[in-house]
Every structure is written in C-alpha cells, then in structure tokens.
C-alpha positions in Angstrom: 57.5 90.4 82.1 58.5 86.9 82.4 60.6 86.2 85.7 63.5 84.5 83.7 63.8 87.9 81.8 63.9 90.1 84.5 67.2 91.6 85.6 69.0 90.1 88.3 68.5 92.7 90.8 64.6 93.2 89.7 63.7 89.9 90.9 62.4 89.0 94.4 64.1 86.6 97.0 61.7 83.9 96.2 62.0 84.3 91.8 66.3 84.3 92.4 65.5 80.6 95.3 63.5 79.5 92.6 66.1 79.1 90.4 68.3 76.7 92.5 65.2 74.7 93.3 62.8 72.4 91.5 59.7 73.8 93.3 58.7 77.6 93.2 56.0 76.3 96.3 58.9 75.3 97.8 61.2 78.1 97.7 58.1 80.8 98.7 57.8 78.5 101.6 61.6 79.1 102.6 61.7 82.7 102.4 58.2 83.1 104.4 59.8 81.0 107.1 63.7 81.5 107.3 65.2 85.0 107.3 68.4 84.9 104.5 71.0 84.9 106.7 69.7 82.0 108.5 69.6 79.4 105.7 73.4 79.0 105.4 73.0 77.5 109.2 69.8 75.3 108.2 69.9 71.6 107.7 68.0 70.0 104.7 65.6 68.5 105.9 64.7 71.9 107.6 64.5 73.6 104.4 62.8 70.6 103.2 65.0 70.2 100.1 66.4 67.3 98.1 70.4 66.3 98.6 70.5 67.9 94.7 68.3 70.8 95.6 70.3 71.6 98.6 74.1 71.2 97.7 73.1 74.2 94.5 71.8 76.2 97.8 75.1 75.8 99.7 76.6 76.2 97.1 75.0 79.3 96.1 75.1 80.8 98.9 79.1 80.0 99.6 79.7 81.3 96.2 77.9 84.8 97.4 79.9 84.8 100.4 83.1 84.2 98.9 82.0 86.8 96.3 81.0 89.7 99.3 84.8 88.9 100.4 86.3 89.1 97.4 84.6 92.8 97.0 85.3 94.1 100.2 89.2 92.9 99.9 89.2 94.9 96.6 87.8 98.1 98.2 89.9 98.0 101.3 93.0 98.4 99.2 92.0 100.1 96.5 90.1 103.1 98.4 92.6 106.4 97.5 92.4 109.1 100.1 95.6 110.4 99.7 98.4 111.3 97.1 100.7 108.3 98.8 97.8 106.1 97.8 97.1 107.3 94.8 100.9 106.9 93.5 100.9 103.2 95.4 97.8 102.7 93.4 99.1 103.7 90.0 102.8 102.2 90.5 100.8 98.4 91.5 98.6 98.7 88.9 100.4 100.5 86.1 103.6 99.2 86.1 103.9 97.6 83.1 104.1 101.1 81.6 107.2 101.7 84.1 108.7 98.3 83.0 108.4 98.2 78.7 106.1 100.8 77.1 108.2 102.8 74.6 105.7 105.4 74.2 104.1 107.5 76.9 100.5 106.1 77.4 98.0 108.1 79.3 95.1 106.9 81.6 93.1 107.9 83.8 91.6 106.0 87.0 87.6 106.6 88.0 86.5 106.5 91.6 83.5 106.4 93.8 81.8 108.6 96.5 84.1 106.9 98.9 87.2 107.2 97.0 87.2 103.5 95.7 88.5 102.7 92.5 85.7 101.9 90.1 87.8 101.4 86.7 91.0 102.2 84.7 90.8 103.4 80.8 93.6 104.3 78.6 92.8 107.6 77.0 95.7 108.1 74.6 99.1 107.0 73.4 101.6 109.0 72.2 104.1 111.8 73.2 102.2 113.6 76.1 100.2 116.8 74.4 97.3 119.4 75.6 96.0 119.3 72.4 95.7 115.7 72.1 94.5 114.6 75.8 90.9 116.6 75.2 88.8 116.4 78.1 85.6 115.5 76.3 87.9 111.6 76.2 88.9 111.8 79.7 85.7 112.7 80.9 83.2 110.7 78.6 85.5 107.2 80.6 84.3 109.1 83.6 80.6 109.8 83.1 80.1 106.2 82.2 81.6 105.0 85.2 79.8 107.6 87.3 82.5 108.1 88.7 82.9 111.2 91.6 86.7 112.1 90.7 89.4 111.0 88.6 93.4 110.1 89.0 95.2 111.0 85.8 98.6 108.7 85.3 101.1 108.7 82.7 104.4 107.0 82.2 107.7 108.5 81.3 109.8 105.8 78.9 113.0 108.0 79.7 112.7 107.0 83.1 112.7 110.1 85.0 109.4 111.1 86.6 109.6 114.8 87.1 106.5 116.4 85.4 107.2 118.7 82.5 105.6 121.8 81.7 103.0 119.9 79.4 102.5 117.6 82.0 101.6 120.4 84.6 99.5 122.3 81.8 97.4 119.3 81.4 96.5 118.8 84.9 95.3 122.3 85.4 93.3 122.0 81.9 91.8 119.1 83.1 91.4 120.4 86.5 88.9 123.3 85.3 87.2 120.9 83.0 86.1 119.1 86.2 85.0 121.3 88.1 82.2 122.6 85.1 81.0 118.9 85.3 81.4 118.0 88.8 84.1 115.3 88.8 87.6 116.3 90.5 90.4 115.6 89.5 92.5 114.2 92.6 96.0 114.2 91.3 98.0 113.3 88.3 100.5 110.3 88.7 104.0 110.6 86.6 105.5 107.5 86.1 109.4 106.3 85.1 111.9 103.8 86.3 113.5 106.4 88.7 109.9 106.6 90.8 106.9 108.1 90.5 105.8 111.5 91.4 102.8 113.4 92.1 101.5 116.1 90.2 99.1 117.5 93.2 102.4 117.1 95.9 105.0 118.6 93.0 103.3 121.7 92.4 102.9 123.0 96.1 
C-alpha cells in the first residue's frame, strides 16, 4: 500500500518527515542521525533543510507539542476518581441542562482504564422512565467508545435534585446490565437548579 494511503499511525518516522520535506533522501538521513526529541533543538543547516523545509518542521513539531499539552490539560481535569468529581464533572460540563432544558434529558459519560473521560452521548429525552432508558442504548455509546465504566447524568427541570424512585430503579437496572458486560457503572449524577446530587452517595 501506497505510503500516502496508509493510516497515520501505520506509517514510519521517516514516511510522516517525508511529508514536511521535499526530499524523502533527506528525511531518512535525519531520522538515522538525530533521535526525535533532539530535532526541535537542531539548527537548519544541521538538519540540512531549506528556510521553507524547516519552518513546516518547527512548525510541526510546535504544533505536536502544543497538541501533547493540550491532551494532558484535558486529562488532568477530567480524570473522575470520585463521586465529588464525578458531580463537578457533570455540573461543568452539563450545565446547560441545569440552566434551560424543559425536559429531562439523559446522558451518560464514557471513561477510560484510568478513569478519564473519553466522551459524552445523550441517550434519551423525555420524562425519566426504566422502560425507555434500555441498556442496549446506554451501552451500545459505551462499547464504541471502549470505554471501562460509565457516569449516568440527568437533569431535573423542576429544579430539585433529589433522585426519585425511577431515578434509583434505573441506576440499579443499569448497574446489573454492567456488570454482564464488564463496564461499571460509577455513579448516576441528578441535576436541578437547587444542586446536584449523587445517586452512588444518596443511596448509602
């Protein structure tokens, strides 16, 4: 297969230099010589490159770092270890359902190995019902994502947060339905204008 079809993370250090430079030679004869993290030190005439061919490497490879720095900022606040950070979470990124939805929205938030959030999907919208939040919804969001455990969140337009009976009977139906396929279900988030409570801190 033809380099320029190959995915991204298919291709070798020299096919992805090759692209910012005019001469595939001349990129081969980079990476043999200079280890990666040494060329954002290296002068061009080091390197050997053109003024053109050099400012797309800096630029490159300011663009990755700024990009690495960007990612890690994102997972140091958004890693949920606890049911604090999981309602902190939920009331930051959510709140637009606290401030003007008129009908209860449900959603559910994936996360990683390490407790990172991967993704957010709305699952249904509608008064809050066991019948209608089926787990085959919530958890085909989940499997795409490959996520390791979920949050579930829903708002409350009256305003007041405290979970019904519904709200508790979907959690634990969920619950079980994560454990057949091996994705947890951390805690369920209730959302109104009088705060936020969690399902997982409510109900011991």
């Amino acid at each position: 297969m033809e380099q320029r079809f190959l995915p991204f993370d298919m291709r070798t250090e020299t096919d992805l230099l090759s692209s910012l430079l005019a001469s595939p030679e001349t990129a081969e004869s980079i990476v043999k010589q200079f280890r990666l993290g040494a060329l954002s030190n290296a002068h061009r005439q080091e390197l050997g490159l053109s003024d053109d061919e050099f400012e797309r490497l800096s630029s490159a490879i300011e663009l990755g770092k700024r990009v690495n720095e960007a990612e890690s900022k994102y997972q140091s606040q958004n890693k949920i270890t606890s049911s604090t950070d999981a309602v902190e979470f939920c009331k930051n990124h959510f709140w637009r359902l606290v401030q003007s939805a008129a009908q209860e929205e449900f959603h559910i938030v994936t996360l990683n190995t390490k407790n990172v959030v991967i993704d957010t999907h709305q699952i249904t919208v509608g008064t809050l019902d066991a019948s209608l939040v089926h787990p085959r919804e919530v958890f085909r969001q989940a499997i795409k994502d490959a996520a390791s455990s979920i949050i579930l969140t829903h708002n409350h337009p009256s305003g007041d947060p405290s979970p019904s009976r519904e709200d508790i009977e979907v959690t634990r139906r969920l619950k079980e339905s994560g454990r057949i396929i091996g994705i947890d279900v951390l805690d369920h988030i209730v959302m109104g204008l009088g705060g936020s409570v969690s399902i997982q801190e409510y109900s011991n």
